[in-house]
GUVO-325283 format. One record per residue: residue number from 1; residue in three letters; x, y, z of N, C-alpha, C in turn. Coordinates in nm, 4 decimals, decimal comma, m for minus. Atoms other than C-alpha are relative to their C-alpha. Example, Ala and Ser with C-alpha at 12.3 -4.5 7.8 and 13.67 -1.06 7.14 Angstrom:
<pts>
PT num residuo      n.u      n.v      n.w     ca.u     ca.v     ca.w      c.u      c.v      c.w
PT   1     ala   0,0890  m0,1190   0,0000   1,2300  m0,4500   0,7800   0,0900   0,1200   0,0000
PT   2     ser  m0,0820  m0,1190  m0,0060   1,3670  m0,1060   0,7140  m0,0770   0,1090   0,0730
</pts>
This chain:
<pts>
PT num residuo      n.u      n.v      n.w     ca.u     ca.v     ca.w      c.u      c.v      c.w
PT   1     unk   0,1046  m0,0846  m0,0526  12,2970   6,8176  10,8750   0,0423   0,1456  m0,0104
PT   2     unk  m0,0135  m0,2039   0,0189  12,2680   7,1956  10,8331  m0,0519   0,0600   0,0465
PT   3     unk   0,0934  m0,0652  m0,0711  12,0941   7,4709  10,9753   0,0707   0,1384  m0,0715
PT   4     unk  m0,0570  m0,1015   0,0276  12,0718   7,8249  10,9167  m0,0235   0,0742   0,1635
PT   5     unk  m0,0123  m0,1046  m0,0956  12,1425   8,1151  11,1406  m0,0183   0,1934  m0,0915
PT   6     unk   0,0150  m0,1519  m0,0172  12,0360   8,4760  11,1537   0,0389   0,0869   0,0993
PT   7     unk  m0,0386  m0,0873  m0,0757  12,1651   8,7613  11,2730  m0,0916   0,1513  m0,0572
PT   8     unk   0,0730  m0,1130   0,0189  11,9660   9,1053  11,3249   0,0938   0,1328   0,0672
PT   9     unk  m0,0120  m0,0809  m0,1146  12,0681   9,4249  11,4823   0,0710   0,1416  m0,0754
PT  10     unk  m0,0231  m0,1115  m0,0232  12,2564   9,7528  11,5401   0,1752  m0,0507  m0,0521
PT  11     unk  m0,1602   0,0329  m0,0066  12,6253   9,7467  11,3376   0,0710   0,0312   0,0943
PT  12     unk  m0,1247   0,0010  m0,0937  12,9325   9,7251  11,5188   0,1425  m0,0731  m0,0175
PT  13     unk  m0,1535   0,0419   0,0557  13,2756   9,6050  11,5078   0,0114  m0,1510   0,0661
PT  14     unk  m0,0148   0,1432  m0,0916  13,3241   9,2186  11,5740  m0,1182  m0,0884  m0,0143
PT  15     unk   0,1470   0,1119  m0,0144  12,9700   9,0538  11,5104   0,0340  m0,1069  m0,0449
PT  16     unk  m0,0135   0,1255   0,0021  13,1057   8,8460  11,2787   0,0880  m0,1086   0,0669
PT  17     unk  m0,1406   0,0618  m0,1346  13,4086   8,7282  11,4753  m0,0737  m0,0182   0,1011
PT  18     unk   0,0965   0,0769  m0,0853  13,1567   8,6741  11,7485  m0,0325  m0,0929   0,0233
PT  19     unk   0,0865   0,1044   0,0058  12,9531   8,4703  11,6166   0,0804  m0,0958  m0,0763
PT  20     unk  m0,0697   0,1400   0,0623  13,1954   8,2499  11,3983   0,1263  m0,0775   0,0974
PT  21     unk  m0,0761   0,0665  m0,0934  13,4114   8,1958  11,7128  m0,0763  m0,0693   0,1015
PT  22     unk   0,0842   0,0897  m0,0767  13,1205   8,0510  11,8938  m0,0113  m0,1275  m0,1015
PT  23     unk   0,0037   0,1147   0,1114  13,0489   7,8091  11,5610   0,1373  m0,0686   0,0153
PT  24     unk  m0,1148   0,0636  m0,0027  13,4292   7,7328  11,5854  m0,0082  m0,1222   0,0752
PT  25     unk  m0,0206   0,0743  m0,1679  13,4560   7,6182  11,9550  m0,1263  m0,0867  m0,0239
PT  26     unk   0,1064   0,1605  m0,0335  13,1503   7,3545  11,9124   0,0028  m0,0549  m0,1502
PT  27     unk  m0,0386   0,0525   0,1002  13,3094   7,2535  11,5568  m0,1250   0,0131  m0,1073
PT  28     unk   0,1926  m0,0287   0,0933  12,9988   7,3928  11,3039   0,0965   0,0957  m0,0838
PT  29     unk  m0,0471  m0,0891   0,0959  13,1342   7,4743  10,9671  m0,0426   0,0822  m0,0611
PT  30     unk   0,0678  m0,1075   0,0789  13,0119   7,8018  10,7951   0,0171  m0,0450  m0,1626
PT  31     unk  m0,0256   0,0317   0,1473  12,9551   7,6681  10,4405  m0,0493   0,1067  m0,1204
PT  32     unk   0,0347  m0,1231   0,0846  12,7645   7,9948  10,3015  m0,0077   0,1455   0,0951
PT  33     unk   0,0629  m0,1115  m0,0805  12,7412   8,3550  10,4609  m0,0079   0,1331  m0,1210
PT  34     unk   0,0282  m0,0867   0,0906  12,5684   8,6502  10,3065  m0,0501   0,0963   0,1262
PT  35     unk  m0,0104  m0,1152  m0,0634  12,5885   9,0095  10,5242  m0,0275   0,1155  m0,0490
PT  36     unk  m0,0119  m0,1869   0,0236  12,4528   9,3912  10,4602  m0,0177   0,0731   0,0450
PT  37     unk   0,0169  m0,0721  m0,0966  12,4586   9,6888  10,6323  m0,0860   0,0837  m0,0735
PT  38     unk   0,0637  m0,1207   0,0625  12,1620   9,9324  10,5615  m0,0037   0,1083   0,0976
PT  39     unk  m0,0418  m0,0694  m0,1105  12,2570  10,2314  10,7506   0,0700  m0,0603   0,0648
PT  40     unk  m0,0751   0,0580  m0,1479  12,3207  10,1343  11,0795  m0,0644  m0,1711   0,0386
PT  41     unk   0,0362   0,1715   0,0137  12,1493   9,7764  11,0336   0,0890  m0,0542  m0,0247
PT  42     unk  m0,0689   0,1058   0,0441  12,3419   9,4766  11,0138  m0,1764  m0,1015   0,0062
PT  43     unk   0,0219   0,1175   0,0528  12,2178   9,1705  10,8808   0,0553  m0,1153  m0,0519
PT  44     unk  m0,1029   0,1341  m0,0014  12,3659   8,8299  10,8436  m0,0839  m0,1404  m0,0235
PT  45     unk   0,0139   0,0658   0,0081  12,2478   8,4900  10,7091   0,1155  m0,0664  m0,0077
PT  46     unk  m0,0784   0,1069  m0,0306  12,4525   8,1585  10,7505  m0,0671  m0,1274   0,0007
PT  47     unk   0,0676   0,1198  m0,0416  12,4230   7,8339  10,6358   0,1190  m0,1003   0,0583
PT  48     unk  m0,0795   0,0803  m0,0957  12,5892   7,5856  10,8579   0,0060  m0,1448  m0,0381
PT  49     unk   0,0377   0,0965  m0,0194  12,6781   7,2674  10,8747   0,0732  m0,0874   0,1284
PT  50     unk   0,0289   0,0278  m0,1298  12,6328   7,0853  11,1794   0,0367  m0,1261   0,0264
PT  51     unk  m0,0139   0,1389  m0,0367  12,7076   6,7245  11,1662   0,1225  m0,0267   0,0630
PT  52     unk  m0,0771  m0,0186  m0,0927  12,9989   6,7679  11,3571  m0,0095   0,0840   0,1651
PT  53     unk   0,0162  m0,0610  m0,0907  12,8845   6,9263  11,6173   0,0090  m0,0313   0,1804
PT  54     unk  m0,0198   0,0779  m0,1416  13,0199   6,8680  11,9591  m0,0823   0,0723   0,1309
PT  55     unk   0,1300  m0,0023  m0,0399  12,7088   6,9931  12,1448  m0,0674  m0,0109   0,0068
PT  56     unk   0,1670   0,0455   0,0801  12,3859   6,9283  12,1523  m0,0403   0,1765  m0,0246
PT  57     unk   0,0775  m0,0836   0,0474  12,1918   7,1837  11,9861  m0,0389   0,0796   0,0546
PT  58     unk   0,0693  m0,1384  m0,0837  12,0060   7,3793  12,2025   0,0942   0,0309   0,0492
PT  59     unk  m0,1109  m0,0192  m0,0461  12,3397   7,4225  12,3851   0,0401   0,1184  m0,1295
PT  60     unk  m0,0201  m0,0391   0,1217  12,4494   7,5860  12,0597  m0,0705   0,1140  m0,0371
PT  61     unk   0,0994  m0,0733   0,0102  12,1356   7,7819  12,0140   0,0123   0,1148   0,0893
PT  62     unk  m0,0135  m0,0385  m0,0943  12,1743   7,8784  12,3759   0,1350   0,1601  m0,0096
PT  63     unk  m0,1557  m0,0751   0,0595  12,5668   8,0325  12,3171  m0,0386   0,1078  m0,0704
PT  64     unk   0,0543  m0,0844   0,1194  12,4402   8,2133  11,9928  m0,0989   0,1063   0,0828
PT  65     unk   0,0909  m0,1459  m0,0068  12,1427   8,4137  12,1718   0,0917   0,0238   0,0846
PT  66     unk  m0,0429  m0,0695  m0,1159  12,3467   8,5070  12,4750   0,1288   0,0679  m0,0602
PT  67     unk  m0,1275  m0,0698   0,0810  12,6057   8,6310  12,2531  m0,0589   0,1257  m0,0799
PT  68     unk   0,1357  m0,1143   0,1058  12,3104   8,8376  12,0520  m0,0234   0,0816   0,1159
PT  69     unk   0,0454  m0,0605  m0,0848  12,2149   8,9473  12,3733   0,1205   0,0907   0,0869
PT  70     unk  m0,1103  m0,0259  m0,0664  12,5764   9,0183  12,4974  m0,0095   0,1612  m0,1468
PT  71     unk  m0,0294  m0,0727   0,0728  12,6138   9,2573  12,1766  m0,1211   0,0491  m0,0691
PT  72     unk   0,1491  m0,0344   0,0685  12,2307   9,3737  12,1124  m0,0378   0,0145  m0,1105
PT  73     unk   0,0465  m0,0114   0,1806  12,1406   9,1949  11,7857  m0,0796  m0,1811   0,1012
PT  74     unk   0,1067   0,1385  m0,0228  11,8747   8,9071  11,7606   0,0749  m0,1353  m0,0790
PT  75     unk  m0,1072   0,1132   0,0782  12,0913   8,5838  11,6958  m0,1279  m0,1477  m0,0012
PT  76     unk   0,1073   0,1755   0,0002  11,8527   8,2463  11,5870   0,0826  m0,0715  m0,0792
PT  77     unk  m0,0852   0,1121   0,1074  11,9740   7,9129  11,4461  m0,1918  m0,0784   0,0088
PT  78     unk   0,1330   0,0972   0,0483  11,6672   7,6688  11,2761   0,0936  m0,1257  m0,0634
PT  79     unk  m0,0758   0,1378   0,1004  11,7821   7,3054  11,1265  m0,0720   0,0533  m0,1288
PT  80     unk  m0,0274  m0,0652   0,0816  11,8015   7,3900  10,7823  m0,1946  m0,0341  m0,0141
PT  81     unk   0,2029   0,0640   0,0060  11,4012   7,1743  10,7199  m0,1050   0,0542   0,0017
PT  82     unk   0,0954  m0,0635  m0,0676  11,2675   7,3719  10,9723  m0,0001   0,1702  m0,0635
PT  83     unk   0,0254  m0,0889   0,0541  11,3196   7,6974  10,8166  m0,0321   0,0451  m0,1360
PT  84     unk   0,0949   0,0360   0,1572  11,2536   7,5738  10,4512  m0,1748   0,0263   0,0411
PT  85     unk   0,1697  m0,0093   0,0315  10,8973   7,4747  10,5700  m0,0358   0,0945   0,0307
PT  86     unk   0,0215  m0,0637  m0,0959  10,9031   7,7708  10,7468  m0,0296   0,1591  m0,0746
PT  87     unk   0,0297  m0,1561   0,1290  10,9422   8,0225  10,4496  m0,0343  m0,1057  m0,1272
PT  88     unk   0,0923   0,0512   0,1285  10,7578   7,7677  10,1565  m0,1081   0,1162  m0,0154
PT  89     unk   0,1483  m0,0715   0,0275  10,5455   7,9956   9,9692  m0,1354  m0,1027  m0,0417
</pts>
């Protein structure tokens, strides 16, 4: 199972270390990441994979925004499916 994750926001030092030490600690391997800063934007996709995952999900989800919210950037995770059908043209 996979999922992706987004990250939005205001650069800073540490986002990704943030957010890949939350993925650590509930065992969720980063199998692709693609990051750019325009200006002072960050941006961050991640695709994950999840079948190890020693949480349930929303738990997971949960972690991720309050960590977005801890460092004011917009953090989402989708199972990978749900954000295919989600951007099908």
């Amino acid at each position: 199972m996979r999922a992706v994750i987004t990250v939005i926001g205001k650069d800073k030092i540490g986002i990704i270390a943030g957010i890949s030490n939350i993925l650590a600690n509930c065992s969720v391997n980063i199998l692709d990441i693609s990051q750019t800063t325009m200006q002072d934007v960050f941006t961050m996709v991640m695709l994950v994979d999840i079948s190890k995952l020693s949480v349930q999900f929303a738990e997971l989800s949960e972690q991720l925004e309050n960590k977005g919210v801890e460092m004011g950037l917009s953090v989402k995770i989708q199972h990978e499916d749900i954000f295919n059908s989600m951007h099908r043209i």
